[in-house]
VEXSE-951812 format. One record per residue: residue number from 1; residue in three letters; x, y, z of N, C-alpha, C in turn. Coordinates in nm, 4 decimals. Example, Ala and Ser with C-alpha at 12.3 -4.5 7.8 and 13.67 -1.06 7.14 Angstrom:
VEXSE-951812
+-----+-----+----------+----------+----------+----------+----------+----------+----------+----------+----------+
:   k :   r :     n_c1 :     n_c2 :     n_c3 :    ca_c1 :    ca_c2 :    ca_c3 :     c_c1 :     c_c2 :     c_c3 :
+-----+-----+----------+----------+----------+----------+----------+----------+----------+----------+----------+
:   1 : ALA :   1.3190 :  -0.5690 :   0.7800 :   1.2300 :  -0.4500 :   0.7800 :   1.3200 :  -0.3300 :   0.7800 :
:   2 : SER :   1.2850 :  -0.2250 :   0.7080 :   1.3670 :  -0.1060 :   0.7140 :   1.2900 :   0.0030 :   0.7870 :
+-----+-----+----------+----------+----------+----------+----------+----------+----------+----------+----------+
END
This chain:
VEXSE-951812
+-----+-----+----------+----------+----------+----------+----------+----------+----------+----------+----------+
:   k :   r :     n_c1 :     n_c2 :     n_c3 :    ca_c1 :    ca_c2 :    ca_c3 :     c_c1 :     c_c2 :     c_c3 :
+-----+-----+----------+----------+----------+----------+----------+----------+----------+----------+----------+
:   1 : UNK :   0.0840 :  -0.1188 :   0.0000 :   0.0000 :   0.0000 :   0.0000 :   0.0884 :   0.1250 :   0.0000 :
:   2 : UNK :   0.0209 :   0.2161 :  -0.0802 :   0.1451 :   0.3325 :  -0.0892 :   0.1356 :   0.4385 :   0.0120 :
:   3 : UNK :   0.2537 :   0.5003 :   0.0917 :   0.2331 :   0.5722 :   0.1810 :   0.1473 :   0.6821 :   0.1910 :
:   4 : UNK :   0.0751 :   0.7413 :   0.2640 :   0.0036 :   0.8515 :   0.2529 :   0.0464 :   0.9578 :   0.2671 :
:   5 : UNK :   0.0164 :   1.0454 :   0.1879 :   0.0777 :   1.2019 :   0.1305 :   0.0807 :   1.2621 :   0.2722 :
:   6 : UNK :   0.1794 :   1.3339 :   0.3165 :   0.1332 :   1.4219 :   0.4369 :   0.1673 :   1.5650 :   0.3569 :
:   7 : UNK :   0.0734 :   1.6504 :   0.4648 :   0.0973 :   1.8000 :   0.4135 :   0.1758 :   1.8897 :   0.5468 :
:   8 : UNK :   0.2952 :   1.9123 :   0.4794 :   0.3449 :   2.0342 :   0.6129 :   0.2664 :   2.1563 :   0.5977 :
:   9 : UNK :   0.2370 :   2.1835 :   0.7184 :   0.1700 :   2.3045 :   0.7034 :   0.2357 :   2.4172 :   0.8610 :
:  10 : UNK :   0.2311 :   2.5096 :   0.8925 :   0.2391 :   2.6208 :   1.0107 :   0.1632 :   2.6005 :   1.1043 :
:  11 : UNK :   0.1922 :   2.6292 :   1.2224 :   0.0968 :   2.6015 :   1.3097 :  -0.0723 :   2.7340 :   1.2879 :
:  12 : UNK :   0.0053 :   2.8283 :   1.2043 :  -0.0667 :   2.9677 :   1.1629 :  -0.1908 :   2.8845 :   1.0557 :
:  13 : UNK :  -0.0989 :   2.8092 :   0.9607 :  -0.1602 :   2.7581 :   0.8259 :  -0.2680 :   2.6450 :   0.8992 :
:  14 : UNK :  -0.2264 :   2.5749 :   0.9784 :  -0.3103 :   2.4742 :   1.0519 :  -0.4347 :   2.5334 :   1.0790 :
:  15 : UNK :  -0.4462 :   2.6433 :   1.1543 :  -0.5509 :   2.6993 :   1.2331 :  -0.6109 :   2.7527 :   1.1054 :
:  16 : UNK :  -0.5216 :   2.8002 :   1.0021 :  -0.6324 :   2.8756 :   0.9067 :  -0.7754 :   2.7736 :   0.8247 :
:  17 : UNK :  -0.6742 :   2.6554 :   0.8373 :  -0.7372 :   2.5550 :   0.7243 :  -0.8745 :   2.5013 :   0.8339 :
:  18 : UNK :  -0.8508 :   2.4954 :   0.9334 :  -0.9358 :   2.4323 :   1.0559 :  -1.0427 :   2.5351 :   1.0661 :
:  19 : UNK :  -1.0337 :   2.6882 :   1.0420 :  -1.1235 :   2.7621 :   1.0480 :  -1.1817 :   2.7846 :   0.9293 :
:  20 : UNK :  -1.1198 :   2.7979 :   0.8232 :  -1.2004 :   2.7292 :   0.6771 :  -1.2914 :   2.6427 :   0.6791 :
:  21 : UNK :  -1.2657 :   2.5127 :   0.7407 :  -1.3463 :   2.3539 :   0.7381 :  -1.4910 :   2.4203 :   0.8236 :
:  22 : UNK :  -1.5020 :   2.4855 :   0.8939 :  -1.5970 :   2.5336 :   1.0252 :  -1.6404 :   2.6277 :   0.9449 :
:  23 : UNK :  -1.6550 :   2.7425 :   0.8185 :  -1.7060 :   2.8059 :   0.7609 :  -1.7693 :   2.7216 :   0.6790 :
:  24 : UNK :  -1.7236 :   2.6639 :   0.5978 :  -1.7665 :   2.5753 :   0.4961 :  -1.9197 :   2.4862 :   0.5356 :
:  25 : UNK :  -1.8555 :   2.4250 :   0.6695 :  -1.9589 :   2.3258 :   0.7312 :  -2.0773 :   2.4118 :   0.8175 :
:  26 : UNK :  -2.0536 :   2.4880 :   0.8492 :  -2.1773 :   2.5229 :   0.9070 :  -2.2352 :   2.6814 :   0.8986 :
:  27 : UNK :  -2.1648 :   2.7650 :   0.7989 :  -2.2311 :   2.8867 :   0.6796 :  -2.2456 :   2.8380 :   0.5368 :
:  28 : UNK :  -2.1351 :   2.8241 :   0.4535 :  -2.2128 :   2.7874 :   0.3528 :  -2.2495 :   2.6864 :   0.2739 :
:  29 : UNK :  -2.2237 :   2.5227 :   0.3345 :  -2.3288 :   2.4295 :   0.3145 :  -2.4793 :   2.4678 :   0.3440 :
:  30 : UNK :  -2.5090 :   2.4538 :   0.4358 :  -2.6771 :   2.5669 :   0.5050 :  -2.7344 :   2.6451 :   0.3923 :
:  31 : UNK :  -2.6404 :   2.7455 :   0.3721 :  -2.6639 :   2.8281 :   0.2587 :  -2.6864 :   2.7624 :   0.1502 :
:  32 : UNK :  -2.6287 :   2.7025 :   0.0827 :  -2.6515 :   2.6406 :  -0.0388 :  -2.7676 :   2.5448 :  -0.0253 :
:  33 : UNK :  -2.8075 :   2.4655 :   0.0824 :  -2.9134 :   2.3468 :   0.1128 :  -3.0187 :   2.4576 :   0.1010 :
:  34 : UNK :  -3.0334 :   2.5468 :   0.1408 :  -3.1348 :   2.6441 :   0.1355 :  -3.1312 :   2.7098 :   0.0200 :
:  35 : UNK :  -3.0515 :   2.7186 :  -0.0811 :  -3.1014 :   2.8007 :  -0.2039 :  -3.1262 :   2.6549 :  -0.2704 :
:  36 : UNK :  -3.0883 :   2.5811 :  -0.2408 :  -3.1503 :   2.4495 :  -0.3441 :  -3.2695 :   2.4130 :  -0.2952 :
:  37 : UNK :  -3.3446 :   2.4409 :  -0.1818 :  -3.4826 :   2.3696 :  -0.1096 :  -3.5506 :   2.5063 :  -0.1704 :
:  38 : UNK :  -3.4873 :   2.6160 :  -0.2148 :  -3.5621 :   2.7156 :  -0.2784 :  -3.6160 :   2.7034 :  -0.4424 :
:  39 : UNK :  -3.4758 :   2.6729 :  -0.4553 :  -3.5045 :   2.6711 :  -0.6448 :  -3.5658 :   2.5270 :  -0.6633 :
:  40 : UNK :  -3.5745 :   2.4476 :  -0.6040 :  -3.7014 :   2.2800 :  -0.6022 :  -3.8281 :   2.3337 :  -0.6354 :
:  41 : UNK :  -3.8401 :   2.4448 :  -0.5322 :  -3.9944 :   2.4925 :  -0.5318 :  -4.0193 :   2.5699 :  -0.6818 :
:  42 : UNK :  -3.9472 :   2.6393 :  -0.7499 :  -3.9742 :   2.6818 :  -0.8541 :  -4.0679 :   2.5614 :  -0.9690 :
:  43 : UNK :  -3.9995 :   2.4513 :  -0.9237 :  -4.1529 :   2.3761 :  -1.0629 :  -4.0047 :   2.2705 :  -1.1043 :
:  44 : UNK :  -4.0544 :   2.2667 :  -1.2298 :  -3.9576 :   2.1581 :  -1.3034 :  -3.8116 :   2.1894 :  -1.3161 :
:  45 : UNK :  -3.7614 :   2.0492 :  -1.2618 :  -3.6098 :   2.1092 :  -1.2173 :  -3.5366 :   2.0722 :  -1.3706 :
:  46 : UNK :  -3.6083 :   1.9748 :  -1.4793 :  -3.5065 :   1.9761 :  -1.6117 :  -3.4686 :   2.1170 :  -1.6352 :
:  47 : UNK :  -3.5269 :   2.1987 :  -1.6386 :  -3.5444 :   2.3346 :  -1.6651 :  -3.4783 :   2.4568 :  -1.6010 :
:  48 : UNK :  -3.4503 :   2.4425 :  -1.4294 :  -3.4050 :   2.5272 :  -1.3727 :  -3.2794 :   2.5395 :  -1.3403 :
:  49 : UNK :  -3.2415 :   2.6664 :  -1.3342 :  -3.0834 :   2.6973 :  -1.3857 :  -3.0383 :   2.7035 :  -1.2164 :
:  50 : UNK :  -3.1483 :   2.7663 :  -1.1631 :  -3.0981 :   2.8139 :  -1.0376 :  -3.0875 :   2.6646 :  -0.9388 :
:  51 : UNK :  -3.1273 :   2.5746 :  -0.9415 :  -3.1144 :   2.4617 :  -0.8932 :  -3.0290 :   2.3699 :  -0.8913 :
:  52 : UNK :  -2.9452 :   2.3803 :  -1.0921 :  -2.8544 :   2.3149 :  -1.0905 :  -2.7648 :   2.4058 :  -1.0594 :
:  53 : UNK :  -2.7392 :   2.5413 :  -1.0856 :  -2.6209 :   2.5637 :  -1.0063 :  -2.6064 :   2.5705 :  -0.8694 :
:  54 : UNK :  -2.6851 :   2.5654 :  -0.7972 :  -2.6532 :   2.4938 :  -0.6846 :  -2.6622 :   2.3664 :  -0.6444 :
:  55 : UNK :  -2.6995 :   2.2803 :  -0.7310 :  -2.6353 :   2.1617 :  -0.7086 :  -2.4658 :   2.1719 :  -0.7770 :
:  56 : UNK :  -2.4231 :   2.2552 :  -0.8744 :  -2.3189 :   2.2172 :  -0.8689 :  -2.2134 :   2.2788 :  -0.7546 :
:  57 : UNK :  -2.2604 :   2.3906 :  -0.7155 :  -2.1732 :   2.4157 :  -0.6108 :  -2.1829 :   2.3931 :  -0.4883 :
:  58 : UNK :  -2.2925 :   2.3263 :  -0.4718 :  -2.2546 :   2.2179 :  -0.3721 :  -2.1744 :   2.0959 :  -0.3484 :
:  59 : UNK :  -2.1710 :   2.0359 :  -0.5351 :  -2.0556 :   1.9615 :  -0.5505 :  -1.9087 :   2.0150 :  -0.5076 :
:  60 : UNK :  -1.9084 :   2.1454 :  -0.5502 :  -1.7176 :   2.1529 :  -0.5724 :  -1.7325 :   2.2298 :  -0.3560 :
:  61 : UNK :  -1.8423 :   2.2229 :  -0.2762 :  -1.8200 :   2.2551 :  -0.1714 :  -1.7876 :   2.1698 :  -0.0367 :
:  62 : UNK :  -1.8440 :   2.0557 :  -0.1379 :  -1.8123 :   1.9317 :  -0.0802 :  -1.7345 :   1.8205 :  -0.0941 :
:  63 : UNK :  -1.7121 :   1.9044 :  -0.1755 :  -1.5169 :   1.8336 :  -0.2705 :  -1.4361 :   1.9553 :  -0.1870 :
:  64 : UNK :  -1.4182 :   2.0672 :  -0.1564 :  -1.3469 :   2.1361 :  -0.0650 :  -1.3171 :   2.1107 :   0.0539 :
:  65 : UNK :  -1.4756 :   2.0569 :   0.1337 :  -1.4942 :   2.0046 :   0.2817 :  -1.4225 :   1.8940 :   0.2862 :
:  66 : UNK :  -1.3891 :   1.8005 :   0.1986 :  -1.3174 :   1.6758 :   0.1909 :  -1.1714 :   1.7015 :   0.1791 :
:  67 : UNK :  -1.1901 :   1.7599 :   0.1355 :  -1.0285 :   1.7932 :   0.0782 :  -0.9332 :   1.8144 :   0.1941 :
:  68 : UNK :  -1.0100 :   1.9597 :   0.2462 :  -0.9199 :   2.0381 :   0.3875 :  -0.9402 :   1.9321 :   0.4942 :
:  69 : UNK :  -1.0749 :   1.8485 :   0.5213 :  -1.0658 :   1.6985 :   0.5699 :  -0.9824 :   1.6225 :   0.5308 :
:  70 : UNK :  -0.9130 :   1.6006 :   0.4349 :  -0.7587 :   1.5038 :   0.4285 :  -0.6632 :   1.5902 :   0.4482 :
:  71 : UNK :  -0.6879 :   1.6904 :   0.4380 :  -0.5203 :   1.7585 :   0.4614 :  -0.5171 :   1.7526 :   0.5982 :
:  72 : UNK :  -0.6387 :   1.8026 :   0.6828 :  -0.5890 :   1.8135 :   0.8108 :  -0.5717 :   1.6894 :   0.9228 :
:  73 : UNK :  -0.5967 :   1.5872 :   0.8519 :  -0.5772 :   1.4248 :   0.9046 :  -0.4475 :   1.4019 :   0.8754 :
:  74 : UNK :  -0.3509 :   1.4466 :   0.7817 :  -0.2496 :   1.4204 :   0.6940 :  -0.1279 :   1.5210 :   0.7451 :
:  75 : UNK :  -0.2019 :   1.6202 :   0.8653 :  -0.1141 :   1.7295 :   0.8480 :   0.0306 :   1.7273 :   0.9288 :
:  76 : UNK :   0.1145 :   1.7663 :   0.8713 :   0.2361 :   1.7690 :   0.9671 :   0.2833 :   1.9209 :   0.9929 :
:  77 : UNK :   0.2650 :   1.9323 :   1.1190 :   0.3248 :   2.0404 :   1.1719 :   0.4434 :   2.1066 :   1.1103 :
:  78 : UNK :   0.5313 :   2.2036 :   1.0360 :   0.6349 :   2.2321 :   1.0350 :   0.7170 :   2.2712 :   1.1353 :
:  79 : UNK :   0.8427 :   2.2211 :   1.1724 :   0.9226 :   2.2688 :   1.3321 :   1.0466 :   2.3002 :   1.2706 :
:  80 : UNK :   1.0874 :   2.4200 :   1.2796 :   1.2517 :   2.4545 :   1.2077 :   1.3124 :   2.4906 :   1.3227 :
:  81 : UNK :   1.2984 :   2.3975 :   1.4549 :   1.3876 :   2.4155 :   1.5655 :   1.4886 :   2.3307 :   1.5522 :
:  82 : UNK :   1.5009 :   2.2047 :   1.4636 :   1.6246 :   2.0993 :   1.4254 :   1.7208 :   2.1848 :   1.3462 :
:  83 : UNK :   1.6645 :   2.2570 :   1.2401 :   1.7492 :   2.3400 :   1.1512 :   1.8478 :   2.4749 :   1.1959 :
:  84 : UNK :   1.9201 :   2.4830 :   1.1899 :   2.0397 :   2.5773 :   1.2172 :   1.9635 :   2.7130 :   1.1916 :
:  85 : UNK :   1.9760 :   2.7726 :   1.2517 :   1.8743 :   2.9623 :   1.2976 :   1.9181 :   3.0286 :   1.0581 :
:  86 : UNK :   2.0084 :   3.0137 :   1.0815 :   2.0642 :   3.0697 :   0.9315 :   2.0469 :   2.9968 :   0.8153 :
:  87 : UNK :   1.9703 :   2.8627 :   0.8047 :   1.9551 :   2.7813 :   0.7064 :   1.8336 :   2.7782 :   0.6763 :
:  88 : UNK :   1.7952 :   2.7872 :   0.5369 :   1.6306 :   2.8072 :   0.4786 :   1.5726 :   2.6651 :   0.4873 :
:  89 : UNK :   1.4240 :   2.6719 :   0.5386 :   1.3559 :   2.5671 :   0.5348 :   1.2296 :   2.5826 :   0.5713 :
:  90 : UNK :   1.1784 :   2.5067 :   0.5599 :   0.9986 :   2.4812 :   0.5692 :   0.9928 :   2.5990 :   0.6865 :
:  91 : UNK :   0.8897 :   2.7010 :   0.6466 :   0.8108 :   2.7632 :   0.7781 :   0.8911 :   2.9610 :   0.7864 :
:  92 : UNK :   1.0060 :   2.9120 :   0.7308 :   1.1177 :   3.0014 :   0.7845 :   1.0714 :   3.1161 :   0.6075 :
:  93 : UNK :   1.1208 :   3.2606 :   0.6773 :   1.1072 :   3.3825 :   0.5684 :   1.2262 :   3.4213 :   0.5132 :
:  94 : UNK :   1.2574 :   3.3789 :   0.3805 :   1.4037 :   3.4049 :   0.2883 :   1.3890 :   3.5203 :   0.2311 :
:  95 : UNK :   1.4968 :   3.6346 :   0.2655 :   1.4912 :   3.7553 :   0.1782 :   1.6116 :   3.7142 :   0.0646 :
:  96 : UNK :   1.6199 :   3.7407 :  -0.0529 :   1.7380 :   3.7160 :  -0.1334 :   1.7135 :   3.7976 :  -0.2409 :
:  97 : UNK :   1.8359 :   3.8394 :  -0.2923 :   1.8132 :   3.9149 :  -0.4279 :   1.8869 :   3.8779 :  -0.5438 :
:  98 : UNK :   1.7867 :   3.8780 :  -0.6784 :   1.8674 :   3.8310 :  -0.7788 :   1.9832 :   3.8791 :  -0.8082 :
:  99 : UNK :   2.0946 :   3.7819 :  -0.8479 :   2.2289 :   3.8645 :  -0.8991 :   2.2199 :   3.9074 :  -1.0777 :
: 100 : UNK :   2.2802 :   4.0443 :  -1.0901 :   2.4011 :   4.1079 :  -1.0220 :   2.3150 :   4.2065 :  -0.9012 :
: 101 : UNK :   2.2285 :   4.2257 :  -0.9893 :   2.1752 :   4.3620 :  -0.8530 :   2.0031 :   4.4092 :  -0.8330 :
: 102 : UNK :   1.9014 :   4.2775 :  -0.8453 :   1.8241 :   4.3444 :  -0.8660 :   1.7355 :   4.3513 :  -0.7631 :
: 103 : UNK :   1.6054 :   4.4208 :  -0.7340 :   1.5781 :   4.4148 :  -0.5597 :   1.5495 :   4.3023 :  -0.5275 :
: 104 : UNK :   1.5631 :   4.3298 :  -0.3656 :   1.5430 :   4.1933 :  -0.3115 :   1.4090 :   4.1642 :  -0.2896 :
: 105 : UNK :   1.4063 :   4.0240 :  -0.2869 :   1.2481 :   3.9600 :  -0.2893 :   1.2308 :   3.8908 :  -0.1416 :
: 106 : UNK :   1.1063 :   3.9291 :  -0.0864 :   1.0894 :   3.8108 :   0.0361 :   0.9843 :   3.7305 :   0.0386 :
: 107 : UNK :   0.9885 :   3.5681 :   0.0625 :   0.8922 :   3.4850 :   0.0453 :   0.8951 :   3.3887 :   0.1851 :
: 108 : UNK :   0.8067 :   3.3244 :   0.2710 :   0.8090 :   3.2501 :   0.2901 :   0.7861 :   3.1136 :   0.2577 :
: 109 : UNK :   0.8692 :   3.0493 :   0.2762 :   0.8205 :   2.8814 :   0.2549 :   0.7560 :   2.7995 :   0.2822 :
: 110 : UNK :   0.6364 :   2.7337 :   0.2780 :   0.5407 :   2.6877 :   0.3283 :   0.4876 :   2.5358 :   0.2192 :
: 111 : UNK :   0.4489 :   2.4467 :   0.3063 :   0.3796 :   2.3562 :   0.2317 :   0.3028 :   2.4101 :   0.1538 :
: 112 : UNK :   0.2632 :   2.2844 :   0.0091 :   0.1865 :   2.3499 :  -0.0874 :   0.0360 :   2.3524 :  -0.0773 :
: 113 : UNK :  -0.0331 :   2.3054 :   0.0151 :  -0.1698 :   2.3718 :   0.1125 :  -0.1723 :   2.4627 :   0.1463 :
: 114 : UNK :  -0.0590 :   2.5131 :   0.1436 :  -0.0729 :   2.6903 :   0.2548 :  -0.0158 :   2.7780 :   0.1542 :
: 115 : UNK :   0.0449 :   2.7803 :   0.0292 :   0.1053 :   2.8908 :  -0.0641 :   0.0168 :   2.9344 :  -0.1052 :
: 116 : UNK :   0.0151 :   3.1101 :  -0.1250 :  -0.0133 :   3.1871 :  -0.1992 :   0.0260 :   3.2768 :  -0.2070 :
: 117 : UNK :   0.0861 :   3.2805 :  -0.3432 :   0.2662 :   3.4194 :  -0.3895 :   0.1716 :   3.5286 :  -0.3403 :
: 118 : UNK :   0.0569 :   3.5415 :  -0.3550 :   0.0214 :   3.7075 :  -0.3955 :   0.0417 :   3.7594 :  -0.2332 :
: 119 : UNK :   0.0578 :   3.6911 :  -0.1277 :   0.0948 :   3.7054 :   0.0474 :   0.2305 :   3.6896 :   0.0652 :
: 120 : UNK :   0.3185 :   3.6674 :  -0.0122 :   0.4634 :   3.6383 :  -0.0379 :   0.4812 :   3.4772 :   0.0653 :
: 121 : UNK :   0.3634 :   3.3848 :   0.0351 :   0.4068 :   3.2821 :   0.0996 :   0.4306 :   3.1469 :  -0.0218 :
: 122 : UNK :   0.5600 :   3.1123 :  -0.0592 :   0.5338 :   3.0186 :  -0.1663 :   0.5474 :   2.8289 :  -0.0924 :
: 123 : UNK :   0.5380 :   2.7712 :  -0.2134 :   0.5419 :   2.6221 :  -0.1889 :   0.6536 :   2.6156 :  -0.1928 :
: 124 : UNK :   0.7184 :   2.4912 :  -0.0714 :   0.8177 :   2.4462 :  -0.1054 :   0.8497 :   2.3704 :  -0.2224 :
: 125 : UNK :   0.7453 :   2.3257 :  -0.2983 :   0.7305 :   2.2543 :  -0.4551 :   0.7684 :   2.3419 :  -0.5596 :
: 126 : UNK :   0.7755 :   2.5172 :  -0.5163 :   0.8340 :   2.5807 :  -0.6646 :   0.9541 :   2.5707 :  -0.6385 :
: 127 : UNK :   0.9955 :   2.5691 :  -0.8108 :   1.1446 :   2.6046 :  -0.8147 :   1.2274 :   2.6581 :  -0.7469 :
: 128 : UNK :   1.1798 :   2.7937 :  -0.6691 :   1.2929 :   2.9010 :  -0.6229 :   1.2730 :   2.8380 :  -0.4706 :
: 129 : UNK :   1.1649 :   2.7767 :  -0.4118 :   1.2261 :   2.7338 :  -0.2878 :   1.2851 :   2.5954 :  -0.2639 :
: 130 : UNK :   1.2225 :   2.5309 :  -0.3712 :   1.3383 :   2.3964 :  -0.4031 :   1.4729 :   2.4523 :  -0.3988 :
: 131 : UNK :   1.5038 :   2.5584 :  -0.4748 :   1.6864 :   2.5738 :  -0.5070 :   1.7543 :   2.6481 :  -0.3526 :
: 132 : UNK :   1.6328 :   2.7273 :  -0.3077 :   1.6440 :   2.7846 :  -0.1915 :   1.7290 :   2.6422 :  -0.0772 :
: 133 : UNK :   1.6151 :   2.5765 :  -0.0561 :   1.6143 :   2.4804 :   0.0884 :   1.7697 :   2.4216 :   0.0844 :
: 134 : UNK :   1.7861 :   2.4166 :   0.2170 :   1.9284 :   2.3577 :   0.2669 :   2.0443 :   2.4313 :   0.2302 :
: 135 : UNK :   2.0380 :   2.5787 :   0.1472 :   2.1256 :   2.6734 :   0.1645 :   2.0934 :   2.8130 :   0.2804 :
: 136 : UNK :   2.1956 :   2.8241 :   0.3124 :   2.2093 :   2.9085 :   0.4609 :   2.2496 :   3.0728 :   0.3778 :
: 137 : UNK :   2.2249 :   3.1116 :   0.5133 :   2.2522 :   3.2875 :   0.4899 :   2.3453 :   3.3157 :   0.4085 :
: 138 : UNK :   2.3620 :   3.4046 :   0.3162 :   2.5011 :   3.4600 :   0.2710 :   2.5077 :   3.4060 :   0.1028 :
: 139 : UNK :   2.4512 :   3.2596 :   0.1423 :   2.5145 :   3.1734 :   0.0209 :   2.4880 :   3.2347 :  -0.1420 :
: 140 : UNK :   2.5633 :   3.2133 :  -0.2423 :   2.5344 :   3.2749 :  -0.3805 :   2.4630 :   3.1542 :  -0.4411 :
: 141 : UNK :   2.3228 :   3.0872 :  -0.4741 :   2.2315 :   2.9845 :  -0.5237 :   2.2058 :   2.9854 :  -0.7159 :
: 142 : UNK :   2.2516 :   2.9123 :  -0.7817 :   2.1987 :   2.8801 :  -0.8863 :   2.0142 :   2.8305 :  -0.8567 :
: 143 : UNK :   1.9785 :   2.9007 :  -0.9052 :   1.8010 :   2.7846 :  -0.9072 :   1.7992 :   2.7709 :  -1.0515 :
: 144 : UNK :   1.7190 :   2.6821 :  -1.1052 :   1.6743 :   2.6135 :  -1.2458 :   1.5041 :   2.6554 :  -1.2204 :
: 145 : UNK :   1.4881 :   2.7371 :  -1.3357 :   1.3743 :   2.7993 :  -1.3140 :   1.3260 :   2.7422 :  -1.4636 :
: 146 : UNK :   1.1449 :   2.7642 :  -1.4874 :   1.1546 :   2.6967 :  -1.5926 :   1.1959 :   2.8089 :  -1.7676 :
: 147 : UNK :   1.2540 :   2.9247 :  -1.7004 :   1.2992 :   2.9849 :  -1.8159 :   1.4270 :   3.0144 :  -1.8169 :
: 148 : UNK :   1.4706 :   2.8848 :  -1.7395 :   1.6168 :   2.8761 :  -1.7623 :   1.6883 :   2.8476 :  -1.5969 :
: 149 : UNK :   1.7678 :   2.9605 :  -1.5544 :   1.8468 :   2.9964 :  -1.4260 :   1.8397 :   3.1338 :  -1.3745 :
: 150 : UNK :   1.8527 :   3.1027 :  -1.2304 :   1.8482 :   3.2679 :  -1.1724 :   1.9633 :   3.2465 :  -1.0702 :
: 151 : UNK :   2.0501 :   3.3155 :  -1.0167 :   2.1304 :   3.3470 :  -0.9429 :   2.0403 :   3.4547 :  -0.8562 :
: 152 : UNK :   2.0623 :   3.4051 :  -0.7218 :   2.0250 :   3.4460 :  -0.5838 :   2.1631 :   3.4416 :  -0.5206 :
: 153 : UNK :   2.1277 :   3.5774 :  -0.4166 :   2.2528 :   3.5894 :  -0.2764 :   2.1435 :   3.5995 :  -0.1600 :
: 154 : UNK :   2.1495 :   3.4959 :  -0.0814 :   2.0082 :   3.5111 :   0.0195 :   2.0903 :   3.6178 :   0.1371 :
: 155 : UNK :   2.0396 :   3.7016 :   0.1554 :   2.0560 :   3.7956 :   0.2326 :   2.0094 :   3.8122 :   0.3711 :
: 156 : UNK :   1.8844 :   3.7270 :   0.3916 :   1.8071 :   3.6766 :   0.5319 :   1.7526 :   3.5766 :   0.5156 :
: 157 : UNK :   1.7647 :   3.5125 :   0.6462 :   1.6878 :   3.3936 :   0.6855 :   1.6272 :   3.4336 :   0.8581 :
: 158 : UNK :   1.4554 :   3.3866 :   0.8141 :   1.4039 :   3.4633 :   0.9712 :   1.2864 :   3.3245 :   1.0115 :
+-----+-----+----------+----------+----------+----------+----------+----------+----------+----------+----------+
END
């Protein structure tokens, strides 16, 4: 049997996903059971638009509720107290700037349940924190990006 996927997540990212599951389950499932016990009453459902779209989004809401339900059965805490204070890794905030000189960028690293660039929090699954992990402060990093290579000088690790 093949091992089961775990998801690292923050103890921050944990609580977020746990308070997600508790919106979902008891605002807008409700909500949706109630616009569908609404649009029933309209008459013939071959016909009604408002019925099936809430049957379909009740599908993809209950494909969500499941979902953040396996992640958070699956979840592994991230702890970067084993890792050396100056070395990038799961949880931890990398400032670095491309070489020769261009500004510096800051991202944290986070399992890929909890990324979203547009908060400067990425997956450890992209490229730049793949090339990132297991290099420490200071270091000059080749990453393999998919339009080629970037040269990084990580400048902080927090």
């Amino acid at each position: 049997m093949a091992e089961e996927k775990t998801y690292p997540l923050t103890a921050e990212g944990k609580q977020q996903k746990e308070k997600e599951l508790e919106t979902l389950k008891t605002k807008t499932r409700p909500e949706i059971i109630e616009r569908i016990k609404i649009a029933r009453s309209f008459g013939d459902l071959s016909e009604n638009s408002e019925y099936e779209s809430a049957k379909d989004e009740q599908a993809f809401i209950e494909g969500q509720i499941s979902k953040i339900e396996h992640i958070l059965q699956n979840v592994e805490i991230i702890d970067d107290t084993a890792v050396a204070k100056d070395e990038v890794s799961l949880g931890r905030t990398i400032t670095f700037k491309e070489l020769p000189d261009e500004d510096p960028e800051t991202y944290t690293i986070v399992g890929e349940s909890e990324a979203d660039p547009m908060t400067g929090k990425i997956s450890n699954e992209s490229p730049i924190a793949a090339g990132l992990l297991g290099h420490k402060l200071n270091d000059e990093v080749t990453i393999k990006i998919p339009s080629g290579e970037m040269k990084v000088k990580i400048i902080s690790v927090e």
